[in-house]
Wavefront OBJ file of the C-alpha trace (Angstrom):
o trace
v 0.000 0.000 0.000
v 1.358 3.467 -0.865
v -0.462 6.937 -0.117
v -0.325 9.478 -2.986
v -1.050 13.120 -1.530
v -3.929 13.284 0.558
v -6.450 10.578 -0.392
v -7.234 7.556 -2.525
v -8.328 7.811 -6.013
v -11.916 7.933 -6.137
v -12.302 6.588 -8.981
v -10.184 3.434 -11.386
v -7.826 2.575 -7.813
v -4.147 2.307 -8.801
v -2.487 -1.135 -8.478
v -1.644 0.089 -5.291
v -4.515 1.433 -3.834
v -6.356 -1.722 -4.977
v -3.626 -3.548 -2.454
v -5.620 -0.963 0.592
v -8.892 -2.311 -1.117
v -8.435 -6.062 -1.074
v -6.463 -6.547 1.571
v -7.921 -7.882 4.948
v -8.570 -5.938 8.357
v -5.118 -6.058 9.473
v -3.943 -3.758 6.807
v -5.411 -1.072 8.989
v -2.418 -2.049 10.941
v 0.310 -2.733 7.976
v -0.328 0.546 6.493
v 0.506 2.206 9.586
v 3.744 -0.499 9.870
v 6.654 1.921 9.375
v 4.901 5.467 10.593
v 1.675 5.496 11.583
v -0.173 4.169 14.510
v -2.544 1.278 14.344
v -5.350 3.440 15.808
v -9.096 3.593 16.162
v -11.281 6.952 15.740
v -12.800 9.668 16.927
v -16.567 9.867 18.156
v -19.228 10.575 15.486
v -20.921 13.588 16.041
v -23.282 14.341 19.124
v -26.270 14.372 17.340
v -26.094 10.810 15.767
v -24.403 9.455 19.371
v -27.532 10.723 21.101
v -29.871 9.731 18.133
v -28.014 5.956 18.188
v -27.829 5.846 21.815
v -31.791 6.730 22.132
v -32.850 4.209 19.662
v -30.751 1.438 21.376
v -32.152 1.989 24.719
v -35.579 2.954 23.473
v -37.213 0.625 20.599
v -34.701 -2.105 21.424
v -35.887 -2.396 25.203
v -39.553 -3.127 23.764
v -38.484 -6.346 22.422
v -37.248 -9.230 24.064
v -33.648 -10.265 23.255
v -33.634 -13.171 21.230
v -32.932 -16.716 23.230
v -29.947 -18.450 23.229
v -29.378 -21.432 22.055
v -27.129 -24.205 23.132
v -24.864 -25.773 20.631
v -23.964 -29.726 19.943
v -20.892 -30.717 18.219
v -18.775 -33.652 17.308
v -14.996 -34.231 18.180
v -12.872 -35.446 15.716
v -13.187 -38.759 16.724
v -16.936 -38.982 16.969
v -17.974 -38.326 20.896
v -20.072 -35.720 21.629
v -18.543 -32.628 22.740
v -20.136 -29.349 23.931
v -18.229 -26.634 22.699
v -17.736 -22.892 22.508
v -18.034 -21.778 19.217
v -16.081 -18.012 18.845
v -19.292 -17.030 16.879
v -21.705 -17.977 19.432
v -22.661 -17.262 22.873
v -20.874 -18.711 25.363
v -22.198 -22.114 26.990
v -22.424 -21.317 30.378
v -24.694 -18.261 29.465
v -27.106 -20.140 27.523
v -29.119 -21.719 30.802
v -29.721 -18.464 33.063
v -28.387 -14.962 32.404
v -26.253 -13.678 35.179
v -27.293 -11.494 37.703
v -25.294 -8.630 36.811
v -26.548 -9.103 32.637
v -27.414 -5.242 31.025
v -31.129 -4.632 30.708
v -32.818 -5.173 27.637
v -32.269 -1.621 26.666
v -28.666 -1.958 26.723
v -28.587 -5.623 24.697
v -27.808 -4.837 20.707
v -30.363 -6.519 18.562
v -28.742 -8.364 15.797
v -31.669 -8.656 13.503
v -32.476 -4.671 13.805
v -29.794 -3.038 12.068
v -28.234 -1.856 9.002
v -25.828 -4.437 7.231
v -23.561 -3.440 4.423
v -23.746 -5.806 1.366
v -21.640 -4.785 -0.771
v -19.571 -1.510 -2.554
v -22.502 -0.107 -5.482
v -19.941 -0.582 -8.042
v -19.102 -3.973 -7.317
v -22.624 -5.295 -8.282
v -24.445 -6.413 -11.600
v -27.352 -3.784 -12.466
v -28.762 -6.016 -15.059
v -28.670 -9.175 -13.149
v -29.949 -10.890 -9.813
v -27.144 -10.789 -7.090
v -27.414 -12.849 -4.122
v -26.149 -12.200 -1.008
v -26.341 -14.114 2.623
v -26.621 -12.061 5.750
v -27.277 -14.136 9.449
v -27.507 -16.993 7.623
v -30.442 -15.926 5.441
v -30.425 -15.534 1.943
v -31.840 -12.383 -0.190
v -31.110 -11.293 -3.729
v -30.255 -7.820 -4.643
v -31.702 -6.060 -8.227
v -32.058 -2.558 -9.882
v -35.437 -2.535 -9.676
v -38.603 -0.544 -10.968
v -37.312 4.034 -10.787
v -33.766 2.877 -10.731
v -34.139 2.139 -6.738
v -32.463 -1.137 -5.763
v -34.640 -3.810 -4.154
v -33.836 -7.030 -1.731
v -36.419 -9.485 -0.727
v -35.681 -13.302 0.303
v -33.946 -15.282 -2.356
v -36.798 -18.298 -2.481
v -39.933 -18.159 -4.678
v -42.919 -18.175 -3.060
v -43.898 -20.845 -5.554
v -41.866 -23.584 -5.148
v -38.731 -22.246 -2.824
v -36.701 -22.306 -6.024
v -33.680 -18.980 -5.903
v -35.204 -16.112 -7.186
v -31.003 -15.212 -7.738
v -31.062 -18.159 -10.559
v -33.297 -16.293 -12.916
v -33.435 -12.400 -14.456
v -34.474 -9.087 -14.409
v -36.947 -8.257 -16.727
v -37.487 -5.353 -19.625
v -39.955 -3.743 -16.855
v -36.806 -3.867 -14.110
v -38.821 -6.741 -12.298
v -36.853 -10.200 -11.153
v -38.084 -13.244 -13.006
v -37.475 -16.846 -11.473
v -35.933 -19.091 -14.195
v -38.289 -21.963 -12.805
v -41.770 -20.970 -13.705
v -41.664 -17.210 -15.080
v -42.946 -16.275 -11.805
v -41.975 -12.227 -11.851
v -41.884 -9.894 -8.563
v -41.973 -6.103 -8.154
v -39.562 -3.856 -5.804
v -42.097 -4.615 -2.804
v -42.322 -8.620 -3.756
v -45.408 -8.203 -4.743
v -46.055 -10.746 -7.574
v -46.283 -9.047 -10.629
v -47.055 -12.232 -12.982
v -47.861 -15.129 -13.176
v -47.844 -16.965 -16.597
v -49.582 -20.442 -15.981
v -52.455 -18.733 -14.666
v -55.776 -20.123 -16.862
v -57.027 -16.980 -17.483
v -56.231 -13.088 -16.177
v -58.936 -12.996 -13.348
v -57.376 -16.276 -12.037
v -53.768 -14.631 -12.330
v -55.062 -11.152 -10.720
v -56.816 -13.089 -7.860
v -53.121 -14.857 -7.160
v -51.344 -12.116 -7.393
v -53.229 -10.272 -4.941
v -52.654 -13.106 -2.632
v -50.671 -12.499 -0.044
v -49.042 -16.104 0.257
v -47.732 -14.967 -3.758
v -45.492 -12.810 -2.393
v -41.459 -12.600 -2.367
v -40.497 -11.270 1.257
v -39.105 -7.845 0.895
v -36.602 -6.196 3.108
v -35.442 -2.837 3.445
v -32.466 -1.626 1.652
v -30.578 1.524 1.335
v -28.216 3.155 -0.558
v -25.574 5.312 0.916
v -22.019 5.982 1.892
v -21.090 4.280 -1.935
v -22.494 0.872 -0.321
v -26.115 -1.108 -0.246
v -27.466 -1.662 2.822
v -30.100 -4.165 4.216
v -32.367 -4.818 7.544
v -32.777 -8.328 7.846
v -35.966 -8.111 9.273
v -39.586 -7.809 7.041
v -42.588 -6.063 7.554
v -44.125 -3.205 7.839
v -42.836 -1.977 11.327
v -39.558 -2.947 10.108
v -39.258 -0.493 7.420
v -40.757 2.288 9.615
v -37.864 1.825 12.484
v -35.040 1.160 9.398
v -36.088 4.624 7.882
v -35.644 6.027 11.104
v -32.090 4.487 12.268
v -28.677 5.658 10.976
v -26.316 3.044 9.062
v -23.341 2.427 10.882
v -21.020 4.924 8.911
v -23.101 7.526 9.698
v -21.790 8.019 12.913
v -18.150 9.130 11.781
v -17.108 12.503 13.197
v -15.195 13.048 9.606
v -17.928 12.015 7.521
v -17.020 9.802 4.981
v -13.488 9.261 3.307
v -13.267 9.438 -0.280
v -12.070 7.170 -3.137
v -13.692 3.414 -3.636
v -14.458 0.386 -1.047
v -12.760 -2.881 -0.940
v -14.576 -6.112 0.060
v -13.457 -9.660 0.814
v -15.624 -12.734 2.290
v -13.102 -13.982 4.631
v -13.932 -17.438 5.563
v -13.893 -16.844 9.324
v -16.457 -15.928 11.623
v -17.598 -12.691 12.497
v -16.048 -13.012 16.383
v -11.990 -13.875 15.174
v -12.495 -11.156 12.080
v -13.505 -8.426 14.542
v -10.639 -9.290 17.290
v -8.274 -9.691 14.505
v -8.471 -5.896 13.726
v -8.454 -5.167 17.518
v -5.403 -6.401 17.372
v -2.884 -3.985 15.522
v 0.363 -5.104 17.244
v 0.169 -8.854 15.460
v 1.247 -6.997 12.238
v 5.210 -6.510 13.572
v 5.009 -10.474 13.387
v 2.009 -11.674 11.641
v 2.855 -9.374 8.539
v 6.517 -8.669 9.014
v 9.422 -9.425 5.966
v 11.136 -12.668 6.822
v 14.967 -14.329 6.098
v 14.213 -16.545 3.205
v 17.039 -18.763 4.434
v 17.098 -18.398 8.241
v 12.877 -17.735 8.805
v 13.346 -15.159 11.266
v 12.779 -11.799 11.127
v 15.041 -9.923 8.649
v 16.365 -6.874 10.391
v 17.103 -4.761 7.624
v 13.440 -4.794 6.057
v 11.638 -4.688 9.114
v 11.488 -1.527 11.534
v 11.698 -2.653 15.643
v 8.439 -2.918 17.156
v 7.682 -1.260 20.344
v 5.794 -2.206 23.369
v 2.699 -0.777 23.376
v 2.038 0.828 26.696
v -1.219 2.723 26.422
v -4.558 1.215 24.701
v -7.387 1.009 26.917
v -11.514 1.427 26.018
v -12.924 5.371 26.569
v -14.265 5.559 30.017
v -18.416 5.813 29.554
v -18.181 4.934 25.651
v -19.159 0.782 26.127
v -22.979 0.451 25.393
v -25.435 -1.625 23.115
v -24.278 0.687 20.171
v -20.191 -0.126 20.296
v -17.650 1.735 22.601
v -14.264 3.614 21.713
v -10.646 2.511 22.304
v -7.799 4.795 22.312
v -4.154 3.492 21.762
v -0.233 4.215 20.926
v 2.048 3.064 18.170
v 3.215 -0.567 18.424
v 7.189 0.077 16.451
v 9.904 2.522 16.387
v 8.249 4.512 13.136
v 4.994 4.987 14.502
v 5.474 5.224 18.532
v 4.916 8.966 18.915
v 1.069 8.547 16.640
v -2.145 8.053 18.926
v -5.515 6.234 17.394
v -8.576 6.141 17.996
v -11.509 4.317 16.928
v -15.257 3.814 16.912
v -16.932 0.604 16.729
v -20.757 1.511 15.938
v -22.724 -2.142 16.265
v -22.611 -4.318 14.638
v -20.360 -3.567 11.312
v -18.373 -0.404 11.479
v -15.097 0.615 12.821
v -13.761 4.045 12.034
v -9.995 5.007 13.076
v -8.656 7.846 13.461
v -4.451 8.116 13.518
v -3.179 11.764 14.735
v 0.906 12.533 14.622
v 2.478 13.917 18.017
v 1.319 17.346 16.924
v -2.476 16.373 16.898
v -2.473 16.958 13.350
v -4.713 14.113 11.145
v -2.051 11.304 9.979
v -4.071 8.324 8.505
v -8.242 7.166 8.557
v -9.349 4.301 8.361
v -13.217 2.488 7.776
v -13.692 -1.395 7.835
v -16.882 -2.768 7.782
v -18.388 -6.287 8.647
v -21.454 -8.604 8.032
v -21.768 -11.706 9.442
v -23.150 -13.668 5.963
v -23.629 -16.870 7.304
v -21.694 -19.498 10.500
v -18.005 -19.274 9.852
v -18.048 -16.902 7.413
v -18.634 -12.556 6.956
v -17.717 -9.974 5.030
v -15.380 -7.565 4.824
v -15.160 -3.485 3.930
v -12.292 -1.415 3.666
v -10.782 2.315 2.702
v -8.165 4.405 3.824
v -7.295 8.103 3.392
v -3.950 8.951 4.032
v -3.461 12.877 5.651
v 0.363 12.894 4.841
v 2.607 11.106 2.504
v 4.451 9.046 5.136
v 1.532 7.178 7.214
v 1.032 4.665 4.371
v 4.700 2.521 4.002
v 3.624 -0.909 3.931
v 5.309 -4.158 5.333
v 8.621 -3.387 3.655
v 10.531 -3.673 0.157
v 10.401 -7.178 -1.466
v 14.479 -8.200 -2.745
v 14.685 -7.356 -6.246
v 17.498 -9.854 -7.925
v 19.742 -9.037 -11.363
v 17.768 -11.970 -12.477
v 14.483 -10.502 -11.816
v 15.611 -7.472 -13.447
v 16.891 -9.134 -16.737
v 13.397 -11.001 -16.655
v 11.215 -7.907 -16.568
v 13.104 -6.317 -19.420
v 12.630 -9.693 -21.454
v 8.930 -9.655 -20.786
v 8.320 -6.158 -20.908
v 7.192 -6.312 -24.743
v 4.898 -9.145 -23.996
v 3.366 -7.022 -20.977
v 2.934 -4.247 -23.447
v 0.978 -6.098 -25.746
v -1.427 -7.817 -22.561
v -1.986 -3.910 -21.748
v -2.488 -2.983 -25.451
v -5.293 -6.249 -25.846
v -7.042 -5.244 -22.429
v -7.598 -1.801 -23.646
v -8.335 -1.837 -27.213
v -9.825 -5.326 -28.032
v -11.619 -6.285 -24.471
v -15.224 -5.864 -24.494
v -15.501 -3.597 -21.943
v -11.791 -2.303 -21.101
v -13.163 0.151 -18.367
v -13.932 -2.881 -16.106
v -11.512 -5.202 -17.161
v -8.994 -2.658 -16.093
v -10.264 -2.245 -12.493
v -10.681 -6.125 -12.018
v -7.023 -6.710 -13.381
v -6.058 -4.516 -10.735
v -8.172 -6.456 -8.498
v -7.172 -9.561 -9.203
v -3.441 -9.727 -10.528
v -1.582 -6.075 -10.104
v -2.818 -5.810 -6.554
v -2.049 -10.020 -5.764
v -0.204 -9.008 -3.021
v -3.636 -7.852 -0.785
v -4.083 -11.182 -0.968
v -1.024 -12.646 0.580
v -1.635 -9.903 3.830
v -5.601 -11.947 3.561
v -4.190 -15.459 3.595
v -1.953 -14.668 6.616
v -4.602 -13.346 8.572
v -6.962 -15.753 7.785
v -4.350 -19.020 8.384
v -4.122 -17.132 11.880
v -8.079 -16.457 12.488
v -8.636 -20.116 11.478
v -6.437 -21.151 14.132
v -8.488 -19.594 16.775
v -11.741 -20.116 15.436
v -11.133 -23.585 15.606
v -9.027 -23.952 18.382
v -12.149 -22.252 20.452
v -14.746 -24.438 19.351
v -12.997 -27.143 20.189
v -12.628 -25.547 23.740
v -15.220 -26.167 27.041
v -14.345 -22.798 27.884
v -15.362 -18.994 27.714
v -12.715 -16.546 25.817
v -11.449 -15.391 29.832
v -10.048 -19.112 30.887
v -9.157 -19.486 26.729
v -6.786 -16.779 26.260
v -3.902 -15.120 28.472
v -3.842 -11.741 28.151
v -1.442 -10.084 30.113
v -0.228 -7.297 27.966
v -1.886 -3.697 26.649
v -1.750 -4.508 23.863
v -4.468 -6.964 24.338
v -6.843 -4.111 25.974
v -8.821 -4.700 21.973
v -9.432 -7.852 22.015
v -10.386 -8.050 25.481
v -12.792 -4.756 24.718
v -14.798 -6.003 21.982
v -15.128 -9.483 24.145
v -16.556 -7.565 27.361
v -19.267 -5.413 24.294
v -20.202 -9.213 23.170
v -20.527 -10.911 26.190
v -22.296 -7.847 28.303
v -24.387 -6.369 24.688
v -24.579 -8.711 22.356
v -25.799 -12.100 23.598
v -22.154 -13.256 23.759
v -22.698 -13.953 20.146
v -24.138 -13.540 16.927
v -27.735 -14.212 16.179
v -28.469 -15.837 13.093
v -31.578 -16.076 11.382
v -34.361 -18.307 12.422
v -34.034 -21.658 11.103
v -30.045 -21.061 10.378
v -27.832 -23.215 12.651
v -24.303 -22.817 13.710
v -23.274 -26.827 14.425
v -20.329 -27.481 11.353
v -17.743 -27.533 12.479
v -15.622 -24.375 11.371
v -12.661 -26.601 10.143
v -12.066 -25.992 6.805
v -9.142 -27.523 4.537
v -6.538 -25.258 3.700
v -7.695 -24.702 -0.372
v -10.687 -23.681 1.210
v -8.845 -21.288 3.055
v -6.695 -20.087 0.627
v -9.475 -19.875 -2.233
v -10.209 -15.925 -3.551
v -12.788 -16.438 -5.547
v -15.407 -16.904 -3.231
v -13.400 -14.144 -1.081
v -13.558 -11.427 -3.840
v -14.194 -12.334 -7.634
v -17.190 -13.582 -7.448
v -18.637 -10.739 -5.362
v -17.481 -8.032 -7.918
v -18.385 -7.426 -11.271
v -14.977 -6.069 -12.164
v -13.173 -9.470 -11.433
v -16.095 -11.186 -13.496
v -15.220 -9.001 -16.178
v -11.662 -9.564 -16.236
v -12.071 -13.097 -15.628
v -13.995 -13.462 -18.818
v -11.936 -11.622 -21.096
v -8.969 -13.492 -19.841
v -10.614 -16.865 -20.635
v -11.593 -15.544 -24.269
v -7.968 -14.186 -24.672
v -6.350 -18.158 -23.563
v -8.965 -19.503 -26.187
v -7.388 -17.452 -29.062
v -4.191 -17.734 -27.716
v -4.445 -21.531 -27.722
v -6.201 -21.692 -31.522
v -3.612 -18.872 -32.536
v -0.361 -21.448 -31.440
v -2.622 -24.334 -33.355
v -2.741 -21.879 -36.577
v 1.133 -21.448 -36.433
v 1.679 -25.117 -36.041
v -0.180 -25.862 -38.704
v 1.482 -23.464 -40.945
v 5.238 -24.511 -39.461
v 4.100 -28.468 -40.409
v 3.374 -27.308 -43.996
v 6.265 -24.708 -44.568
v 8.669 -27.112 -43.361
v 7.556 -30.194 -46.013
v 7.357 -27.225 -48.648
v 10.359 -25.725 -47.939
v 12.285 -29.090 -47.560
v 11.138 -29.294 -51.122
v 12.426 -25.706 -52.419
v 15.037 -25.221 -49.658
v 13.394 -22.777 -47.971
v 13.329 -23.299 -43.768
v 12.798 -19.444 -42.801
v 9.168 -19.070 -42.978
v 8.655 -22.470 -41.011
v 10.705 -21.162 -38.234
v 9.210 -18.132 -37.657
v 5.882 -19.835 -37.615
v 6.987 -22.538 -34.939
v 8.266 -19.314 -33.422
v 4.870 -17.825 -33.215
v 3.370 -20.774 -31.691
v 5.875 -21.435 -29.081
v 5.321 -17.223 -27.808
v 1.580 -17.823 -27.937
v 1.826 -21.319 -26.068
v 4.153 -18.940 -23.503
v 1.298 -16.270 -23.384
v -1.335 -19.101 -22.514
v 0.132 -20.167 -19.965
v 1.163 -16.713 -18.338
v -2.871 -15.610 -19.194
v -3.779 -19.439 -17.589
v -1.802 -18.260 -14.322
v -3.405 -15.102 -13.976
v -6.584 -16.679 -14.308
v -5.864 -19.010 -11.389
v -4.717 -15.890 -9.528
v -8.407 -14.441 -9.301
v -9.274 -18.350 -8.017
v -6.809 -19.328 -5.427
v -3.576 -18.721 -3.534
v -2.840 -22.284 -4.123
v -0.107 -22.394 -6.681
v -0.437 -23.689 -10.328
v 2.990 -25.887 -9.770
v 4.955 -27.550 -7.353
v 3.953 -27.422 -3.768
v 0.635 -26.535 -2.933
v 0.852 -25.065 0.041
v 2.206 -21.177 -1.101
v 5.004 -19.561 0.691
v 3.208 -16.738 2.680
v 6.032 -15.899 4.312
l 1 2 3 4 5 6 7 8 9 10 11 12 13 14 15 16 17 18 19 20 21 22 23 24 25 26 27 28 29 30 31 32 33 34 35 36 37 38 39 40 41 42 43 44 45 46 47 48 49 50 51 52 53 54 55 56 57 58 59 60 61 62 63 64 65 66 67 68 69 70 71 72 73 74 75 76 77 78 79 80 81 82 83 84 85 86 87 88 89 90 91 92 93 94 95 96 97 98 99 100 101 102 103 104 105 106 107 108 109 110 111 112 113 114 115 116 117 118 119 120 121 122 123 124 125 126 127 128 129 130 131 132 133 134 135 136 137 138 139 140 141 142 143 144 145 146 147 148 149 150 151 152 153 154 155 156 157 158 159 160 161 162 163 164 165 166 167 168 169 170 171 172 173 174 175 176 177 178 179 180 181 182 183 184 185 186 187 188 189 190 191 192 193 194 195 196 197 198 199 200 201 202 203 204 205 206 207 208 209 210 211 212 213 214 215 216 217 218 219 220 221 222 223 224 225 226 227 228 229 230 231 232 233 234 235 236 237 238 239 240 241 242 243 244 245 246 247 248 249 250 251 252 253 254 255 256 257 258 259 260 261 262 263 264 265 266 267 268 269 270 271 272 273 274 275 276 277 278 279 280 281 282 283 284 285 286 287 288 289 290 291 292 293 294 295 296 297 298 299 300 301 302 303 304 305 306 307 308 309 310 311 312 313 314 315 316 317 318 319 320 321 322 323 324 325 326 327 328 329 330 331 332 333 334 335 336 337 338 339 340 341 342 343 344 345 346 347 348 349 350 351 352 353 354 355 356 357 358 359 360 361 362 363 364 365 366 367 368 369 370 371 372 373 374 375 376 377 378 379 380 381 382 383 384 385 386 387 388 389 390 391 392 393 394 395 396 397 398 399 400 401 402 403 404 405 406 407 408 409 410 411 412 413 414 415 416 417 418 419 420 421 422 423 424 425 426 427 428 429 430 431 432 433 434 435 436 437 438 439 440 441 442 443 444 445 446 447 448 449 450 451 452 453 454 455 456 457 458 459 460 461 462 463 464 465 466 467 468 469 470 471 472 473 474 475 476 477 478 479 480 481 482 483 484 485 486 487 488 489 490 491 492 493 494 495 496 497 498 499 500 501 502 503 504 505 506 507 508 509 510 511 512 513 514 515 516 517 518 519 520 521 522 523 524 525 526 527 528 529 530 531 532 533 534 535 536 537 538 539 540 541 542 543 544 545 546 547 548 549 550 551 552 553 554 555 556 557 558 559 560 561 562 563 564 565 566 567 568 569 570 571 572 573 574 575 576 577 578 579 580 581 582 583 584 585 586 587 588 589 590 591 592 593 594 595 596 597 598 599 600 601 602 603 604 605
């Protein structure tokens, strides 16, 4: 990640503002590595605090907090275990609440809020895009005035996706089963084996015909949706701030980034509590010795103040405030707001008090083991953005990018001139293959949050008698665990119906796979996977051509003793066989970490 001037492009991110975009929570921590502190933000202003704070102790005390559930598993070996899983309450709390539990007006609701779905540019305006939040599914359109539209993602007809089938000439979503078509409300709209139009108006007016609608908004560049129907829902959505709202800056400019990291909502949210595991986690290591290299690494530093605002820990979030954590960033002081359930906006200030580096991550829980990820950064001065350190650049790897610098010209020439639609093919690319290494900051963090997740559910114990926690630096982690345990049910609530009882082990392709993390999620890296796919096909029959031709100039010229014209056409083919298989690796780039050859476990370190 670099910083140019003040802020992030707004528009078409540079390779290296894509790595900000992509990369996991802890970036909010690697950006800061060299200079800036890891640090957390300011309070949003006093009229959304008191609005926020209002609502939370107000309409949420009139309903009941939802019951906890208790949660079976399986060992490895079979038995029957009871374990804590880090995205659900805690066992012991699921028989009798404690004496000392918060009121109902201080417990956060999980299924009354605003969730971020995903950046407005990353979705398809002519297509069905489905989406998962607490475990439920919906499906997202540009519906009827341009406005978008969410409701459940089952037909009311038969429970097939309504995300399988179109949208229609009249902006209305079609399901691919039985033509079946839905308005913005879910109201069915047709319904084409109906006998006659009196038999289709009288089922259309039924209310069992209709798609369950949500609300959904549209601001701060992303959609938003309140996983809970019904009329009372959309009166106290209207009424109720999204998350980013409550930023004392307002919002930073240029474009969000969005993974699905496949962790749980509990070990994502601690991980970016957790700013100091980024001098070790994310540092440059000796390829030969594995330690840490010295000379590409700057010394950390204790950190010796990070503690949650006094009065700030409520239903809504809390505030921590905190130091640097290395010898380049000591002297900067965070912090940051965590608005329940999704949002946490830093803010980094330099020993003079003057604005250094911001930072806003979101989160949705999509489903057990799984949630999604927001991020964008402004940087305030050209120093607060350094990254991890400089990768060794070898002669060889010099010589090599000279040598391939023609063929790299010609990529870039094809992706702008002959692509179908070079404006989004250009953003993916950056996405996907100039800005790979966002992903290699993701896999570390998520080898990491897999750890824990797993090593928790596994556990008969709370997060207090799980971890040790003896330093500062741990004041985050140990923050956002008090706002669960004492706010938030101890856990996430999913949907009805939805349970959390896999087990959260997942093999390590699964782990290291990026299209389900990113590409499939953003219309950019569909885009650019595409073209790339059409570009190996006549890359492949172009090296077939140029065979063909080198099989018949060679038996002609062995005739006439001429040999130049079928070596420049095996030529040909053996630089387009070359260019299928660089355009073949790039394609498994936008897939998976897991490398095309050799060893499939990548070096991530």
């Amino acid at each position: 990640v670099r910083a140019r001037g003040a802020s992030l492009s707004p528009r078409h991110p540079t390779r290296r503002e894509m790595i900000a975009s992509i990369a996991t929570a802890p970036v909010t921590a690697v950006v800061a590595r060299r200079s800036a502190g890891s640090s957390r933000t300011t309070r949003g202003p006093t009229a959304i605090r008191a609005g926020r704070a209002a609502f939370a102790t107000g309409h949420h005390g009139t309903l009941a907090p939802p019951s906890p559930r208790r949660v079976m598993r399986r060992s490895a070996r079979g038995g029957a275990v009871r374990a804590q899983s880090i995205s659900e309450p805690p066992s012991k709390t699921t028989e009798r609440a404690p004496a000392d539990a918060p009121a109902a007006g201080d417990r956060f609701d999980w299924t009354r809020a605003w969730y971020p779905m995903s950046p407005i540019d990353f979705l398809d305006e002519t297509a069905p895009n489905p989406m998962k939040v607490l475990g439920k599914s919906i499906v997202a359109w540009k519906g009827e005035g341009g406005a978008w539209a969410v409701v459940e993602d089952s037909c009311p007809h038969r429970m097939a996706p309504l995300s399988l089938g179109f949208i229609s000439e009249d902006k209305q979503i079609v399901c691919r089963y039985h033509g079946w078509e839905f308005g913005n409300d879910g109201k069915a709209a047709a319904i084409p084996m109906s006998t006659d139009a009196k038999a289709e108006k009288t089922a259309c007016e039924s209310p069992r015909s209709c798609a369950v609608s949500y609300p959904v908004k549209e601001e701060a560049g992303v959609l938003w949706v309140w996983p809970t129907a019904g009329a009372d829902a959309w009166l106290e959505a209207s009424a109720t701030p999204v998350a980013t709202a409550a930023a004392e800056f307002g919002e930073l400019p240029g474009d969000w980034g969005m993974v699905e990291l496949p962790v749980g909502y509990a070990p994502a949210l601690e991980n970016q509590f957790d700013p100091s595991h980024a001098e070790w986690l994310h540092a440059k290591y000796n390829a030969e010795s594995g330690l840490l290299d010295g000379a590409m690494n700057v010394a950390y530093e204790p950190m010796t103040r990070f503690n949650v605002k006094e009065g700030t820990m409520g239903a809504g979030g809390f505030t921590v405030e905190h130091g640097g954590y290395n010898a380049g960033n000591k002297d900067v002081s965070a912090e940051r707001l965590f608005t329940a359930p999704c949002s946490s906006r830093s803010e980094y200030k330099d020993a003079n008090g003057n604005r250094y580096l911001s930072a806003a991550i979101l989160y949705t829980p999509t489903e057990p083991g799984r949630c999604l990820m927001f991020t964008k950064f402004q940087a305030h001065t050209r120093k607060a953005v350094q990254g991890a350190g400089k990768a060794k650049v070898t002669a060889g790897d010099r010589w090599r990018g000279i040598l391939e610098s023609p063929a790299r010209a010609a990529f870039q020439w094809y992706m702008e001139f002959v692509a179908k639609d070079p404006e989004l093919v250009r953003v993916g690319l950056q996405h996907g293959v100039y800005g790979a290494g966002a992903y290699t900051l993701g896999d570390q963090d998520i080898q990491a949050m897999h750890g824990v997740e797993v090593a928790m559910e596994t556990a008969e114990r709370d997060w207090k008698k799980s971890y040790y926690l003896p330093t500062p630096s741990d004041a985050g982690v140990a923050g956002f665990r008090t706002w669960m345990d004492e706010h938030a049910g101890g856990g996430v609530r999913w949907a009805d119906g939805v349970r959390d009882d896999e087990s959260k082990m997942k093999p390590i392709a699964q782990r290291l796979e990026r299209y389900e993390r990113h590409t499939r999620h953003c219309r950019y890296c569909k885009a650019a996977l595409r073209e790339l796919g059409v570009l190996e096909e006549r890359l492949v029959d172009f090296s077939n051509a140029m065979l063909a031709a080198g099989l018949v100039f060679g038996l002609g010229g062995a005739v006439v003793g001429q040999e130049g014209p079928a070596v420049v056409s095996l030529c040909l083919a053996g630089l387009a066989v070359n260019a299928t298989e660089s355009v073949r690796d790039m394609q498994h780039g936008m897939k998976t970490s897991v490398p095309r050859r050799g060893d499939p476990i990548p070096k991530l370190w």
